[in-house]
FITOR-417194 format. One line per 3 residues: number of its first residue (from 1); their letters; for each residue x, y, z of N, C-alpha, C, CB. Coordinates in steps of 0.05 Angstrom, whole numbers, always signed. Glycine has a CB too. Layout:
BEGIN
NUM> a> X/Y/Z/X/Y/Z/X/Y/Z/X/Y/Z ~ ...
This chain:
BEGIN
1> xxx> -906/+512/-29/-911/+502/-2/-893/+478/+4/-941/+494/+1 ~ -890/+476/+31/-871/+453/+39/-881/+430/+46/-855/+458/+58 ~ -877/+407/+39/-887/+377/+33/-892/+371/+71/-856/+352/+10
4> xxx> -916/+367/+74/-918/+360/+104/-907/+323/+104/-957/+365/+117 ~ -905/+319/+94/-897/+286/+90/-864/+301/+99/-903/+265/+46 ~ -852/+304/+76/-824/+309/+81/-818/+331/+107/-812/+320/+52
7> xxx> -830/+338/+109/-824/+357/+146/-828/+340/+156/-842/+382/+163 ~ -844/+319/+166/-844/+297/+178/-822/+275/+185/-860/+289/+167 ~ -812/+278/+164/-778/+248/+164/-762/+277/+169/-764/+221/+118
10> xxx> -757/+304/+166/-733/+314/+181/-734/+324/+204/-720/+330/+170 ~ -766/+329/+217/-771/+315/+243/-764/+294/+263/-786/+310/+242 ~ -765/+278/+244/-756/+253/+259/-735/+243/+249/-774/+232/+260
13> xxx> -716/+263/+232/-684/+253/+236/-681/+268/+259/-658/+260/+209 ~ -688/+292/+266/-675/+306/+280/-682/+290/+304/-681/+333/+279 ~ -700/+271/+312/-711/+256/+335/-693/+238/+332/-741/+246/+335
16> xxx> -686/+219/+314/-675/+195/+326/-648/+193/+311/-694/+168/+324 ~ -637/+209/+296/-608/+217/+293/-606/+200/+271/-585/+212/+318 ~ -608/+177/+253/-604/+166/+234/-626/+164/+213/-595/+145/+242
19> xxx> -626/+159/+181/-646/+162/+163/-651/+129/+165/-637/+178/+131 ~ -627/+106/+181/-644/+80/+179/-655/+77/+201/-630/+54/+172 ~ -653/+96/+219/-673/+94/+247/-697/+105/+235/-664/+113/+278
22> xxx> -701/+124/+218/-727/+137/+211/-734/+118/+196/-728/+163/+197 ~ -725/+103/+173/-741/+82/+158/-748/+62/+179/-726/+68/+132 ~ -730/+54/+197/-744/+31/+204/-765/+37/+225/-727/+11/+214
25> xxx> -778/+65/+234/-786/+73/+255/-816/+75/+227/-766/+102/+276 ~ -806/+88/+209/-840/+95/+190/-844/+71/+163/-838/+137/+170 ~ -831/+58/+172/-827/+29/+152/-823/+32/+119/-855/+10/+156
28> xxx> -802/+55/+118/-799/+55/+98/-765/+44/+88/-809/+80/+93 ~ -761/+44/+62/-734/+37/+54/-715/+62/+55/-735/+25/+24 ~ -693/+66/+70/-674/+83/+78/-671/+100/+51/-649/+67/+89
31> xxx> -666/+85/+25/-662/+110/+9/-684/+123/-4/-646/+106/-11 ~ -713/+112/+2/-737/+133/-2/-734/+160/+17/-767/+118/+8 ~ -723/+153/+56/-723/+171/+64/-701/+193/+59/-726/+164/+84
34> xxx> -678/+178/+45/-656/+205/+32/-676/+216/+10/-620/+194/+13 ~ -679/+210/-13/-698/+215/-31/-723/+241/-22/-710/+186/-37 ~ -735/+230/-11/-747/+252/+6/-740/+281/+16/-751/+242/+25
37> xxx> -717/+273/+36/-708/+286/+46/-690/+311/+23/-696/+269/+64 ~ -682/+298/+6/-665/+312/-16/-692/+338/-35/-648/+279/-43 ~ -713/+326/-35/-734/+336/-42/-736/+355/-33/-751/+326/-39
40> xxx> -742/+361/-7/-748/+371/+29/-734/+400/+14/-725/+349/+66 ~ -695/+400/+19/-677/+407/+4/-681/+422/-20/-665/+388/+1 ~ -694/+417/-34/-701/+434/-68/-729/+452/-52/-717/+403/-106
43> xxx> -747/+447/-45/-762/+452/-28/-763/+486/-29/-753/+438/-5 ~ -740/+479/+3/-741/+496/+21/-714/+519/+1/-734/+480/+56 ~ -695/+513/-8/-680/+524/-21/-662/+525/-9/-687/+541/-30
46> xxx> -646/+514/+14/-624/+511/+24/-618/+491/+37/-619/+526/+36 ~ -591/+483/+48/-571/+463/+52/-586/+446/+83/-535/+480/+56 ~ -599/+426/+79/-615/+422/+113/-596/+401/+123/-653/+408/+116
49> xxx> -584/+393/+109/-570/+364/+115/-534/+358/+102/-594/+339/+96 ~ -516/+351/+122/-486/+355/+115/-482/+329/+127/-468/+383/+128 ~ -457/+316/+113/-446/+289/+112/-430/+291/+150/-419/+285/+79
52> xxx> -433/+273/+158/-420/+265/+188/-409/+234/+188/-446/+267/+214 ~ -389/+238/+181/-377/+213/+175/-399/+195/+155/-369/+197/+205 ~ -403/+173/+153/-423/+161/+150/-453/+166/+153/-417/+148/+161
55> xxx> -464/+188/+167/-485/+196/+171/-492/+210/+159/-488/+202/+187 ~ -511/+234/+166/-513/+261/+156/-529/+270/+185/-530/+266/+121 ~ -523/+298/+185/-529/+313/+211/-546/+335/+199/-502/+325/+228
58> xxx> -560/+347/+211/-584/+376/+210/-553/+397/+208/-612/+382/+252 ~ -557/+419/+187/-552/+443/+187/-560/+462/+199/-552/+448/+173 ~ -550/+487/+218/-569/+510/+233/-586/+508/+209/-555/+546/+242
61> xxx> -591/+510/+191/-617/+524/+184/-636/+493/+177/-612/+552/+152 ~ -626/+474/+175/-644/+439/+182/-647/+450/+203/-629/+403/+183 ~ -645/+452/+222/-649/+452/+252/-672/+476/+260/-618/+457/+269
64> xxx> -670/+490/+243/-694/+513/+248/-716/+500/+225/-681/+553/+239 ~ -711/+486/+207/-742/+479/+196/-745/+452/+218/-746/+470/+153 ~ -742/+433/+227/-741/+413/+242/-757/+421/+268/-712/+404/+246
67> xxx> -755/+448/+270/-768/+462/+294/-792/+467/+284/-755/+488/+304 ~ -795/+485/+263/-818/+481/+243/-832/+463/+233/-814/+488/+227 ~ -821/+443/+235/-839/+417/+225/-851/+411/+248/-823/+390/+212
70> xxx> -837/+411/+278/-856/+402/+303/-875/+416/+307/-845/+401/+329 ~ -874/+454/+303/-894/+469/+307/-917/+458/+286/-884/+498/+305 ~ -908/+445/+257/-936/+442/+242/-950/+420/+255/-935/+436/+209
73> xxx> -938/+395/+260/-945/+368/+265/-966/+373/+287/-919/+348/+273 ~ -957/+391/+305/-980/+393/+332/-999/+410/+319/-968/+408/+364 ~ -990/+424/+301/-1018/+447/+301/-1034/+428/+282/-1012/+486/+285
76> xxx> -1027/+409/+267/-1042/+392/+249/-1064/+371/+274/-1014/+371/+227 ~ -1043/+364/+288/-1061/+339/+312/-1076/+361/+329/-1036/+314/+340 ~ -1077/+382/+339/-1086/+387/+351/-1116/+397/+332/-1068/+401/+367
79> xxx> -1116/+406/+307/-1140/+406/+292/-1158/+381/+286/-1134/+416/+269 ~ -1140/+357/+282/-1147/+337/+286/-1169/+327/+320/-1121/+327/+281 ~ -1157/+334/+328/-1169/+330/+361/-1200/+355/+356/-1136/+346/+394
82> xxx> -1200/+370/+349/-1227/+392/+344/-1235/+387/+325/-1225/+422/+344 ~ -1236/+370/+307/-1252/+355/+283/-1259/+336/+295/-1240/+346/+257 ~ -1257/+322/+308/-1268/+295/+321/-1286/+303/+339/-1247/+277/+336
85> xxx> -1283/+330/+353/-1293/+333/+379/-1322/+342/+370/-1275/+355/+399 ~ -1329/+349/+344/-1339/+364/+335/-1366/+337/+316/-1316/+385/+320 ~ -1344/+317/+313/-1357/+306/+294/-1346/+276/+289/-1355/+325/+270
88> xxx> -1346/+258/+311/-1335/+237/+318/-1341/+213/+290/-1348/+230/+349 ~ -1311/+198/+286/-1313/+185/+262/-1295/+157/+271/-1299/+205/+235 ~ -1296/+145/+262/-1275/+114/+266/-1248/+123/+271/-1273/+90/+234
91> xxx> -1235/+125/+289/-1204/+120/+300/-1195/+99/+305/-1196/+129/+320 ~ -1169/+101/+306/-1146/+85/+308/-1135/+96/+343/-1120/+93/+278 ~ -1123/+91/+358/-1108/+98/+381/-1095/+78/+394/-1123/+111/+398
94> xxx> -1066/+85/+383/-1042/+65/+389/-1037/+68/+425/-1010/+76/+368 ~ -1036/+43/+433/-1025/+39/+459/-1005/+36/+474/-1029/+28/+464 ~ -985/+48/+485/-964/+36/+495/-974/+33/+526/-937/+53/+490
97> xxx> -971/+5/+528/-973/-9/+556/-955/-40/+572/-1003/-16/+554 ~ -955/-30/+593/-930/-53/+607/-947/-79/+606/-918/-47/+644 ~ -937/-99/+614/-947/-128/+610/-967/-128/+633/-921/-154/+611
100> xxx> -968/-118/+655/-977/-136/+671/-1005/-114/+678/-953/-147/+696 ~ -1010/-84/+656/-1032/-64/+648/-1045/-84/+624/-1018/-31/+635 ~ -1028/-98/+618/-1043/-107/+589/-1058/-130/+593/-1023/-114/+563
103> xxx> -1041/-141/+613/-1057/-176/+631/-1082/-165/+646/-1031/-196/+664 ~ -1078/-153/+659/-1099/-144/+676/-1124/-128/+668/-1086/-130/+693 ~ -1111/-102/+657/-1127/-84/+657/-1147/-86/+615/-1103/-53/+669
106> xxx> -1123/-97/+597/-1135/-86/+584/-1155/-101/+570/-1121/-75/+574 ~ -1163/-125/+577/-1183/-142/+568/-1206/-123/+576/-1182/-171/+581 ~ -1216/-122/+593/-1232/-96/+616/-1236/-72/+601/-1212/-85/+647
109> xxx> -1214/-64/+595/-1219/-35/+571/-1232/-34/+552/-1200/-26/+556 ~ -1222/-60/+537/-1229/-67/+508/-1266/-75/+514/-1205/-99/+494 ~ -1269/-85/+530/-1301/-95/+526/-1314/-68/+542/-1311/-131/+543
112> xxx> -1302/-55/+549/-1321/-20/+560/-1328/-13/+532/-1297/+14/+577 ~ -1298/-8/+508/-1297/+1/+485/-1326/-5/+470/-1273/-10/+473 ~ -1316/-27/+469/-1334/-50/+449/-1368/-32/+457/-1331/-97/+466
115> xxx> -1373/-27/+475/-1402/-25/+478/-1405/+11/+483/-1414/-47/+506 ~ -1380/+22/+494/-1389/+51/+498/-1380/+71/+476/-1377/+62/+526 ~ -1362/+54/+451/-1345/+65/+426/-1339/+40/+410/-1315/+82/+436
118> xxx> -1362/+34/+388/-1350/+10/+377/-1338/+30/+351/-1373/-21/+370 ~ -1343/+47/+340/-1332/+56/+328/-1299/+61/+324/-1343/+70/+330 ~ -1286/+54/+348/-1263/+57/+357/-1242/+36/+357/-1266/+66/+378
121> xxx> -1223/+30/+341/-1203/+16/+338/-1178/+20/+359/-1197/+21/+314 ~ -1167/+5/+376/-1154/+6/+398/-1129/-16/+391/-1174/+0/+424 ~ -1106/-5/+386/-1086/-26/+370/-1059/-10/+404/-1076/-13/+316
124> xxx> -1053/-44/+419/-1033/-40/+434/-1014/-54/+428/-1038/-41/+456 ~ -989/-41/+441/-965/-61/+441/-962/-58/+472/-934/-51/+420 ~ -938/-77/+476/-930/-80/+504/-901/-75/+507/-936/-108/+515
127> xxx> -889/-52/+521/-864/-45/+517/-855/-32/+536/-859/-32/+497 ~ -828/-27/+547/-824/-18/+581/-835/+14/+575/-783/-19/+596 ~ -844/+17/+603/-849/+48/+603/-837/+75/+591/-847/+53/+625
130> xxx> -809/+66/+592/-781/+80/+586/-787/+84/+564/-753/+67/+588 ~ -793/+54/+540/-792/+64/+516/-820/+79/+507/-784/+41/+497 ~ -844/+68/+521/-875/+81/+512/-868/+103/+519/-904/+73/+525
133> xxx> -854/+125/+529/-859/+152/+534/-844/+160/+522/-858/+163/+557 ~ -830/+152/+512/-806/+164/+484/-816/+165/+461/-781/+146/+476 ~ -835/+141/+457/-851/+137/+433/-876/+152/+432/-858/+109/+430
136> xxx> -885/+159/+453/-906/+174/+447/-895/+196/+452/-931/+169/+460 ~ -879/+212/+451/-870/+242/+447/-867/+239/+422/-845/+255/+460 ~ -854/+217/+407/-846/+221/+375/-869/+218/+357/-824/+199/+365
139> xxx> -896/+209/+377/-917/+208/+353/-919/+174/+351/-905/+224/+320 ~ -904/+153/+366/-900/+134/+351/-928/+115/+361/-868/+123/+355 ~ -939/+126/+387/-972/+126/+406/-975/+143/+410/-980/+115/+429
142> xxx> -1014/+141/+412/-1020/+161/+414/-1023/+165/+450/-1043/+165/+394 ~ -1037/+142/+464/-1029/+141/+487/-1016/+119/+500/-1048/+147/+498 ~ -997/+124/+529/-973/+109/+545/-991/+96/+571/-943/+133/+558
145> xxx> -981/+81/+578/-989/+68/+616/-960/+71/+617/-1006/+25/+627 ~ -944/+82/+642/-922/+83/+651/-927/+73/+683/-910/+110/+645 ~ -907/+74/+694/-907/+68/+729/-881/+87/+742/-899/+27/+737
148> xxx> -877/+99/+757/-863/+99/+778/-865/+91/+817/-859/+121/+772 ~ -848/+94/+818/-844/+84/+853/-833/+98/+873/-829/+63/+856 ~ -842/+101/+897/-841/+126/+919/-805/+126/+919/-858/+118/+959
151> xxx> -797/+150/+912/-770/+162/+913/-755/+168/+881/-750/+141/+931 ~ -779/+151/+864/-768/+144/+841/-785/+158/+819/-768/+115/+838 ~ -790/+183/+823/-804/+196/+804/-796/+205/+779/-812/+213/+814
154> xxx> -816/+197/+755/-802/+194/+724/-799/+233/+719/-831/+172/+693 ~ -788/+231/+695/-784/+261/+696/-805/+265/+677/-754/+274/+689 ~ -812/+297/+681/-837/+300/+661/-833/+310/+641/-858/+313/+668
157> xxx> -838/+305/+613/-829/+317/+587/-851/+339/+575/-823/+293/+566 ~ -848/+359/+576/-861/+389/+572/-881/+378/+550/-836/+417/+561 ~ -877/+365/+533/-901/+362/+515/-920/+329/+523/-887/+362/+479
160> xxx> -921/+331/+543/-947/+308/+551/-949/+306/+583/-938/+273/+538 ~ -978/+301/+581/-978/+308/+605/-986/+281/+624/-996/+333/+608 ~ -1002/+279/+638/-1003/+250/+656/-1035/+250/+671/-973/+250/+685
163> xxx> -1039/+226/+671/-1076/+224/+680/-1061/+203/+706/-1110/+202/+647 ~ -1073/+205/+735/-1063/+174/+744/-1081/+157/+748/-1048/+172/+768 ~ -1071/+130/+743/-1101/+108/+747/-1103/+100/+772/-1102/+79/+731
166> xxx> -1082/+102/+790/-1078/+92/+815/-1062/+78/+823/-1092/+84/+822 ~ -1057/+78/+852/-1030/+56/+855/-1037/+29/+864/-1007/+66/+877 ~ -1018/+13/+858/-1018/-11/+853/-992/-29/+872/-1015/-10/+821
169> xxx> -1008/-40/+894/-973/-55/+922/-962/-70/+908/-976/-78/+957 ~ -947/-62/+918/-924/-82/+905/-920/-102/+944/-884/-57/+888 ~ -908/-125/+932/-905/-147/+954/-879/-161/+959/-924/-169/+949
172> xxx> -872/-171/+979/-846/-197/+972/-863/-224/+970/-819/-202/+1002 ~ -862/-240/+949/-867/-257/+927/-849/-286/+938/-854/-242/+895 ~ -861/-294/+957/-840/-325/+968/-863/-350/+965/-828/-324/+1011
175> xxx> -844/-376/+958/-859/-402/+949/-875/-401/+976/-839/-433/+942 ~ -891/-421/+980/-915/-426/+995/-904/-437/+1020/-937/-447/+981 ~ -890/-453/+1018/-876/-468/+1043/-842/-459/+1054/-874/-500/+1032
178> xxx> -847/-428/+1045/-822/-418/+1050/-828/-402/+1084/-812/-396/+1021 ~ -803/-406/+1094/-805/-395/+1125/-806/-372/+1123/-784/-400/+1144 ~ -796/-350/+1105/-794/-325/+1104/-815/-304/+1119/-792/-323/+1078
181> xxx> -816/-286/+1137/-838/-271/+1144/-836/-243/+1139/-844/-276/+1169 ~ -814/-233/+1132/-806/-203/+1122/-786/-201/+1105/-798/-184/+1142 ~ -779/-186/+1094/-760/-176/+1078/-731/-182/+1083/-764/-151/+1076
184> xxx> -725/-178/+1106/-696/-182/+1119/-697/-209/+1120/-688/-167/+1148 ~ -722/-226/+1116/-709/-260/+1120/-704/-277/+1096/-729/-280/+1136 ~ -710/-247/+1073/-693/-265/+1055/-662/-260/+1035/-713/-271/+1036
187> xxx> -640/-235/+1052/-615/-232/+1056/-611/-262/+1039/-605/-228/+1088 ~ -615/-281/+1047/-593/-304/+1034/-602/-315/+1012/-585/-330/+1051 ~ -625/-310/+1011/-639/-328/+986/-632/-315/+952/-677/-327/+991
190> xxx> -637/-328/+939/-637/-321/+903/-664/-303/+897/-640/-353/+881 ~ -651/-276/+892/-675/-264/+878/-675/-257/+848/-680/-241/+890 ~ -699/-259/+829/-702/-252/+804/-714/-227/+802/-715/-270/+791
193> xxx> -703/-205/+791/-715/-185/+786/-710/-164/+759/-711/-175/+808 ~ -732/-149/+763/-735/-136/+721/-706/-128/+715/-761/-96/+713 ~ -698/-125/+695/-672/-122/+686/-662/-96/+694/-672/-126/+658
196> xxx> -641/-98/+696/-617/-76/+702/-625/-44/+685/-582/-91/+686 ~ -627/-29/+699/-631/-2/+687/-663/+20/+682/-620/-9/+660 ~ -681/-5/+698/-716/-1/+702/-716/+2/+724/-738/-22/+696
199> xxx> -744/+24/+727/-749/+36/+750/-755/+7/+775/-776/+59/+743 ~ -762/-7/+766/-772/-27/+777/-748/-42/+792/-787/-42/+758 ~ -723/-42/+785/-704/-63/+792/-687/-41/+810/-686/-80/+762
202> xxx> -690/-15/+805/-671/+9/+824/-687/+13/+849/-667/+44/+809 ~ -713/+9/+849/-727/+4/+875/-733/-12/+886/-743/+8/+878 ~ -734/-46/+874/-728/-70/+889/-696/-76/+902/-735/-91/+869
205> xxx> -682/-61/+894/-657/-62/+901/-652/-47/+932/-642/-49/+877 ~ -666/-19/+921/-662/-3/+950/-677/-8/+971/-665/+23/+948 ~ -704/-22/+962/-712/-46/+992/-700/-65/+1006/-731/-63/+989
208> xxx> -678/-71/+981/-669/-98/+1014/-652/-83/+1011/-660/-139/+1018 ~ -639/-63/+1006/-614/-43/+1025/-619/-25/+1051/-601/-19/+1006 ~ -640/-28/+1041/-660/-13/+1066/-658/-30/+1092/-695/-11/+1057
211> xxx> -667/-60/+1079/-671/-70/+1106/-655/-92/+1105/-698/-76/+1114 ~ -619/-88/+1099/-604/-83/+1117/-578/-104/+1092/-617/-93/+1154 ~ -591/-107/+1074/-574/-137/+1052/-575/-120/+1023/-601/-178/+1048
214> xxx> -551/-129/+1004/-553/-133/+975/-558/-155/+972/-533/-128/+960 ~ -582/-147/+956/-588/-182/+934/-574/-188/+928/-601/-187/+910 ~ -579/-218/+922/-558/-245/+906/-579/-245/+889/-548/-282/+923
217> xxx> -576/-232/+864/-600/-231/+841/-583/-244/+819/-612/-196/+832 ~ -596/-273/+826/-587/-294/+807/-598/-296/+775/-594/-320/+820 ~ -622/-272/+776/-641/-275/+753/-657/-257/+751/-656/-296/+752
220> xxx> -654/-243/+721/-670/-224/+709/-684/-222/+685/-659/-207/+708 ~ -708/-218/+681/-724/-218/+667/-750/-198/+657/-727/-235/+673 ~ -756/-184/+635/-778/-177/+642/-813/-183/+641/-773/-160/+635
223> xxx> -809/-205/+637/-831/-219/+637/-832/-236/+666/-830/-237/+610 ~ -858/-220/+676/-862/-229/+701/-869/-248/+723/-867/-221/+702 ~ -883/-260/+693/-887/-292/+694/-871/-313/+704/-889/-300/+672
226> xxx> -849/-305/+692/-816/-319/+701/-824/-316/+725/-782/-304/+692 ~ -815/-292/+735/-816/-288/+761/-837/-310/+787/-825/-257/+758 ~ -865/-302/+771/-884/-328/+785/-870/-357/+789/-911/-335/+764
229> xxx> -864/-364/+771/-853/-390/+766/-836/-403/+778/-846/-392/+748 ~ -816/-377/+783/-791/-391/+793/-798/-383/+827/-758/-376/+777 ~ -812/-365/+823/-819/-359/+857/-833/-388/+862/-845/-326/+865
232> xxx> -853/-392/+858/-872/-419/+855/-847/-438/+856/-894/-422/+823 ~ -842/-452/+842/-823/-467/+851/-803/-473/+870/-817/-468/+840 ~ -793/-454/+887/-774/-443/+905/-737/-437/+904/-781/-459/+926
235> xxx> -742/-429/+878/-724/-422/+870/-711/-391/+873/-729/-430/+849 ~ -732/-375/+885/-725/-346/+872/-745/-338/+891/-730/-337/+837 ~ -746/-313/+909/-758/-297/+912/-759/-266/+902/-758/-300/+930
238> xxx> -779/-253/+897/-779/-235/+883/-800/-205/+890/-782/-249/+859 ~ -805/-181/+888/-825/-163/+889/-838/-149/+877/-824/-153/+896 ~ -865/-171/+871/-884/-168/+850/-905/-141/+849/-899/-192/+851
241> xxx> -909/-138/+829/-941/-111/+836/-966/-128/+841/-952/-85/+802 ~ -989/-132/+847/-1008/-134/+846/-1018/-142/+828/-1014/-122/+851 ~ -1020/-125/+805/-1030/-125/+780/-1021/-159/+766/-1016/-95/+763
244> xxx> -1006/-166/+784/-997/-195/+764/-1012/-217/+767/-969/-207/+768 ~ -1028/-211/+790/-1045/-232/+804/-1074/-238/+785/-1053/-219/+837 ~ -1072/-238/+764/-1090/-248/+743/-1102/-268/+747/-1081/-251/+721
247> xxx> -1087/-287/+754/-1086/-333/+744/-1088/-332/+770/-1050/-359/+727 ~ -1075/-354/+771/-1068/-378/+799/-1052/-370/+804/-1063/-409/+800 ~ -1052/-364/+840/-1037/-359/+853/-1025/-381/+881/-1048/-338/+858
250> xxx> -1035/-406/+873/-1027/-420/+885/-1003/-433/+887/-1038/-428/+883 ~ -990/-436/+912/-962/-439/+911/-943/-410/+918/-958/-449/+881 ~ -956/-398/+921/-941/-374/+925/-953/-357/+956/-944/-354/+894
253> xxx> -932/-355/+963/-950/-331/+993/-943/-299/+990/-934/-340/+1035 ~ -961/-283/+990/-950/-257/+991/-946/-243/+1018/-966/-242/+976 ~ -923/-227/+1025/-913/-208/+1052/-918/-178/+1045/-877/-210/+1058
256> xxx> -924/-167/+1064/-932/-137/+1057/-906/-123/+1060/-957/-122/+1078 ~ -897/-104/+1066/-862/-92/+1068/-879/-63/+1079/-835/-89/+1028 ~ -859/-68/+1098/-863/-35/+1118/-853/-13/+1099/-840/-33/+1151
259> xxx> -866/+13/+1104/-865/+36/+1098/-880/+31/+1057/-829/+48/+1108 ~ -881/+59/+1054/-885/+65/+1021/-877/+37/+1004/-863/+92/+1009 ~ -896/+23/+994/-890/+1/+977/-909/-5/+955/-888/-23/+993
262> xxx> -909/+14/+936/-926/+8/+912/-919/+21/+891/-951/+12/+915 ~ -926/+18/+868/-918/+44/+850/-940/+45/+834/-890/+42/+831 ~ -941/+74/+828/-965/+86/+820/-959/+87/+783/-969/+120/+839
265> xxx> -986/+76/+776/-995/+81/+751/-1000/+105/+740/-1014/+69/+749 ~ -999/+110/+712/-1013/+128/+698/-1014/+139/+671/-1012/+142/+709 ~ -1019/+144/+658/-1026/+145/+630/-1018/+177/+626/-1061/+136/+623
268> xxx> -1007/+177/+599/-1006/+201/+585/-1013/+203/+557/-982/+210/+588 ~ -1011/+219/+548/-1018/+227/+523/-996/+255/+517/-1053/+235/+522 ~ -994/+269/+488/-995/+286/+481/-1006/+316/+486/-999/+277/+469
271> xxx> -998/+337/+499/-1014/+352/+501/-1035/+364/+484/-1004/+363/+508 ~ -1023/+364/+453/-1032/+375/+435/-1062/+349/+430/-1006/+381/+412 ~ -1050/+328/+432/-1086/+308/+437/-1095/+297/+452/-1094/+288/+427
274> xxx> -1091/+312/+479/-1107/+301/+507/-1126/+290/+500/-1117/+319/+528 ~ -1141/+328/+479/-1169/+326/+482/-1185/+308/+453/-1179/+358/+486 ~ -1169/+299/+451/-1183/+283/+426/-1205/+260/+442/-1155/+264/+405
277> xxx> -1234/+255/+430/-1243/+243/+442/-1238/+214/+449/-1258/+248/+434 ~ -1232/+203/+426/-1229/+175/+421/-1193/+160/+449/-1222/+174/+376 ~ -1184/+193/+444/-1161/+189/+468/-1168/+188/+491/-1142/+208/+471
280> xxx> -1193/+209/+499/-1206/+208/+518/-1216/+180/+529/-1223/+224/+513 ~ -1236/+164/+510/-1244/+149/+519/-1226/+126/+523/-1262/+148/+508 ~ -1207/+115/+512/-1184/+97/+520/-1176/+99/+545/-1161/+100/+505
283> xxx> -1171/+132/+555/-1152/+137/+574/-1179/+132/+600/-1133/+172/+570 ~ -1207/+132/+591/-1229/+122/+615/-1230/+100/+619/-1256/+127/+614 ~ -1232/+83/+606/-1240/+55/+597/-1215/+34/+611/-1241/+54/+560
286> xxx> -1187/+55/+613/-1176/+47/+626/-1169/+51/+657/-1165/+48/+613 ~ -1178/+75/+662/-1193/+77/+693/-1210/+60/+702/-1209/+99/+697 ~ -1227/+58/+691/-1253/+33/+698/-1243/+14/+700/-1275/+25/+679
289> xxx> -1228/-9/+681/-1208/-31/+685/-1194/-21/+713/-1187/-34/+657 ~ -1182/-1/+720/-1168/-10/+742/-1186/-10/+765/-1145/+5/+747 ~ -1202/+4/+766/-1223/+10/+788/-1236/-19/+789/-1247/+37/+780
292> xxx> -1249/-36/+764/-1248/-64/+777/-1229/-81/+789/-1255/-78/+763 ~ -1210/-77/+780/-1185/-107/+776/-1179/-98/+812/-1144/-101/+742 ~ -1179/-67/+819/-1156/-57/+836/-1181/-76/+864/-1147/-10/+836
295> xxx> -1215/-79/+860/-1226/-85/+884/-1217/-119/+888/-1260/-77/+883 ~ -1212/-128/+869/-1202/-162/+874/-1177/-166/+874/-1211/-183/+854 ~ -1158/-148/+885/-1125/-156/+898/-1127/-169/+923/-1105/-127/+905
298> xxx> -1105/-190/+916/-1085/-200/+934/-1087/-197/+953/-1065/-194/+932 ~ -1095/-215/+982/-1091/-204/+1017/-1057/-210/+1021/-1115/-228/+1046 ~ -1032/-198/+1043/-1023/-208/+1048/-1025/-230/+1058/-1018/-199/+1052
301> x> -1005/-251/+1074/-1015/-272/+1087/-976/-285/+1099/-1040/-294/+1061
């Protein structure tokens, strides 16, 4: 029989193309994962792996067990998900969530947990959407919070699917004593916005092209906090979501922006462990968090 450990690392060479991306992705030392892999190799009884300069690359026939290793991995989680369902035990369920899901929403989650699943261990990180949905196709979470924005729809990857929590306005973000009353009045001013290449910064962009200017985007960051700060001070205007409005908002005035202006939340998972319970209940717990947080937003003004 073939080592489900070692189908696993030529799985995920074939995922992320290097054996020191796989160690450093399953925290192991690069030549355990050759070692392994060379194993894998005696194994199966033929050639899975050939030198590429410096690398090593999948052989057609690596590439057909690599296919085989994804078909076991799901049929393994997906039994996993009908043992639980069957007979609920202490889990783990890794999070991938953006900063301002994790400010808001997930304090709120965690104390649903606490009392409707204490059995349940809930371990998050905070990472752009881009990368949580990459990571949770590879296994690396079990469930994502992602966002997109009207025109800006993410693409959908055949093995996971999407719950939505709801959408969330986004605003223009000007200091308190700023004259500004729409979007077009702030053409001249300094804006800070999320970094180059996020859904977030390709649609703050195409709002003030819309209405009628390119930003002078003196400043980027993805921590949104910045953003408060330097807006607050009057340094920077910027277009915040909602969801950031946690703290003090004093010092700052928010503008509403004509037409479609929000971007919508939502969570995915795995198809193969939608139905796992303990996924289940994360992916509620985080409905409920938004369903409170979403009745105490922000008035324009």
């Amino acid at each position: 029989m073939w080592d489900l450990h070692r189908l696993r690392l030529l799985h995920e060479l074939s995922l992320r193309g290097t054996v020191t991306e796989v160690a450093r992705t399953l925290n192991y030392a690069p030549s355990s994962v050759s070692q392994q892999l060379a194993k894998l190799e005696e194994e199966v009884g033929v050639r899975l792996l050939e030198p590429d300069g410096r690398r090593l690359r999948l052989t057609p026939p690596g590439e057909l067990v690599a296919r085989h290793a994804a078909e076991v991995l799901d049929l393994e989680e997906r039994v996993r998900s009908r043992l639980a369902s069957a007979e609920p035990v202490g889990e783990t369920v890794r999070l991938a969530t953006l900063e301002t899901t994790a400010r808001a929403l997930l304090p709120h989650a965690l104390t649903r947990l606490r009392g409707s699943a204490p059995h349940l261990r809930l371990e998050a990180s905070v990472v752009p959407p881009e990368t949580g949905l990459a990571e949770l196709e590879t296994r690396g979470f079990d469930v994502a919070v992602a966002e997109q924005y009207p025109g800006h729809s993410r693409s959908h990857r055949a093995t996971l699917d999407r719950e939505p929590l709801g959408t969330d306005p986004v605003r223009l973000a000007v200091a308190a004593g700023s004259g500004v009353t729409g979007l077009a009045d702030a053409r001249d001013l300094p804006w800070v916005m999320e970094p180059a290449g996020t859904a977030a910064r390709q649609w703050a962009v195409q709002q003030c092209r819309a209405a009628g200017f390119e930003p002078d985007i003196r400043f980027d960051s993805a921590d949104l906090e910045i953003h408060v700060h330097l807006v607050r001070a009057g340094h920077a205007v910027s277009l915040l979501p909602d969801l950031v409005w946690t703290g003090n908002r004093d010092g700052v005035r928010l503008i509403g922006l004509a037409g479609p202006s929000h971007r919508e939340l939502f969570t995915s998972a795995r198809l193969v462990s939608a139905g796992h319970p303990a996924i289940a209940q994360v992916r509620g717990a985080l409905a409920d968090a938004f369903a409170v947080v979403g009745a105490g937003r922000p008035v324009s003004r």
